[in-house]
N, C-alpha and C positions, 0 to 999 in steps of 0.2 A: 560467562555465557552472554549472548547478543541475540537480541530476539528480535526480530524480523516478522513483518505480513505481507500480505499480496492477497491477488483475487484473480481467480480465472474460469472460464469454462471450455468443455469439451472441444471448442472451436480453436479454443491457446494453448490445448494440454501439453503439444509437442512442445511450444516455447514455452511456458511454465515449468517441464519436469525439468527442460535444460536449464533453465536459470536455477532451480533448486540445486541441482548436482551440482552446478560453477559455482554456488554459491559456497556447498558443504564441503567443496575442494577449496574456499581460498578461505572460508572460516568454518573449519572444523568445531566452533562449540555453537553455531548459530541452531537457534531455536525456531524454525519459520508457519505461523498460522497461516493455513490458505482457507480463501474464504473460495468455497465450494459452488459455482453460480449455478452447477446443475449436477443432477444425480450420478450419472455416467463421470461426472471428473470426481466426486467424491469416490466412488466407489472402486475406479481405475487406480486412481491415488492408494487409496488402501490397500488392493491388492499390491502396489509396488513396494510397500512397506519402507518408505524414506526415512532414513535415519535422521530424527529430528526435526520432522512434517506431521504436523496439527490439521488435522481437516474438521471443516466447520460449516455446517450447512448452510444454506443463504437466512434460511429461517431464522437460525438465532441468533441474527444480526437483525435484524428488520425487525423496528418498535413500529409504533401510529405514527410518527413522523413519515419514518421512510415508507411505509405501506400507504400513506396518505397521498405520497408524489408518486409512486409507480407507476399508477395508471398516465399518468401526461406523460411519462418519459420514455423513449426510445433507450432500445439496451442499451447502446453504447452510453447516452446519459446517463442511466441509470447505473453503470458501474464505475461513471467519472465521479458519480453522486456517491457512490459507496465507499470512495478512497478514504477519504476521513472517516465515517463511520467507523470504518474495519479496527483500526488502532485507538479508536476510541472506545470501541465496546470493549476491546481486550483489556485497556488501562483500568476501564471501570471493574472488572469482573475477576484481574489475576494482579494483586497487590505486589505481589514478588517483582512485578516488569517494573524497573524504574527509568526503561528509556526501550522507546520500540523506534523502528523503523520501517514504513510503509517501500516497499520496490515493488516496480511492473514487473507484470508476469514475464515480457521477452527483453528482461534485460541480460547479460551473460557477463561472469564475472571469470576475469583473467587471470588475476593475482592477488597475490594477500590482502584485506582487508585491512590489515589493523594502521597501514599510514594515514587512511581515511579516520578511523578510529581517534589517533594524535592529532591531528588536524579539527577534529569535533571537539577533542579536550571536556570543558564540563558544560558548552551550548546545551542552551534548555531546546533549542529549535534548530534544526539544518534544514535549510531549503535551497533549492540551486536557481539560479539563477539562467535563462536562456542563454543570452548574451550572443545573438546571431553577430554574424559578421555583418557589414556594410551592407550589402549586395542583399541581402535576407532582413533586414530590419522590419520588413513590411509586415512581419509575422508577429509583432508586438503586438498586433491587435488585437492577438490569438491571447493575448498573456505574457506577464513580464517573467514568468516563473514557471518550470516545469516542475512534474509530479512524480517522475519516475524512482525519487527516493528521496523521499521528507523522513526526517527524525524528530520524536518531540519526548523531553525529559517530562517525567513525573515531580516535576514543582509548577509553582503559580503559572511563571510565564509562558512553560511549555504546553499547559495544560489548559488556558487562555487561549493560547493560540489553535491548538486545535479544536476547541469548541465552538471557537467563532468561524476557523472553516469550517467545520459539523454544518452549523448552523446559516453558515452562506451558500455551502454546494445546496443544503435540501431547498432553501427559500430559490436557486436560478442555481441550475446544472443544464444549459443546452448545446447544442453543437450549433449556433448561431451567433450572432455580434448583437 
């Protein structure tokens, strides 16, 4: 089983239900939590009855940390701010996950999963790397690394690493340099 999260609201449902279903077509035993950013996507969600879709309200993600920075953040921060949280409240609460992976709502998957799978082998952390071309470097500014699919294992160092992003989106999540 391969358990998976993400986050979306009613604004993404279209590209959120499609990366669900590419997802359950190229990994048939993935397990994927969406984190529910408004009522109308939880409740849509449910009725579609996705095989293998965990819906979870925004609320029982949000401790006094993240309730503390809400007010200063703009949605879109605030749900660059929740990437980490999301796989970290699930690590903390379902002992069974011993390796999740955080995907964007509009990613779409084409094919089998599992060469990616061999390629992670026993990594406590997979993070991707940008790596623009030439012409595009300029966008490093932005960040050496995108987000659209982190994995982080249930030992020290996986578990490290995602508490210090936890811990660095809430202290500066902004859509500025």
């Amino acid at each position: 089983m391969r358990h998976f999260c993400t986050l979306f609201d009613s604004n993404y449902l279209l590209k959120g239900v499609a990366m669900l279903r590419s997802l359950r077509a190229n990994c048939p035993s993935a397990e994927v939590y969406v984190l529910c950013l408004d009522e109308l996507t939880q409740q849509l969600l449910e009725r579609l009855d996705l095989p293998g879709v965990h819906c979870l309200p925004l609320a029982a993600v949000e401790d006094e940390a993240l309730l503390a920075v809400k007010p200063g953040r703009k949605r879109a921060e605030y749900c660059w701010t929740l990437s980490p949280c999301l796989p970290w409240y699930l690590l903390q609460r379902h002992p069974h996950i011993e390796f999740i992976t955080y995907v964007d709502a509009d990613l779409y998957f084409y094919s089998d999963l599992q060469p990616l799978f061999d390629e992670i082998g026993d990594s406590s952390i997979v993070i991707i790397e940008h790596r623009f071309v030439p012409q595009l470097e300029y966008f490093l500014i932005r960040g050496r690394f995108c987000v659209e699919w982190v994995s982080f294992r249930r030992d020290e160092e996986g578990m490290a690493c995602l508490a210090r992003w936890r811990e660095q989106c809430i202290e500066w999540c902004f859509y500025e340099l």
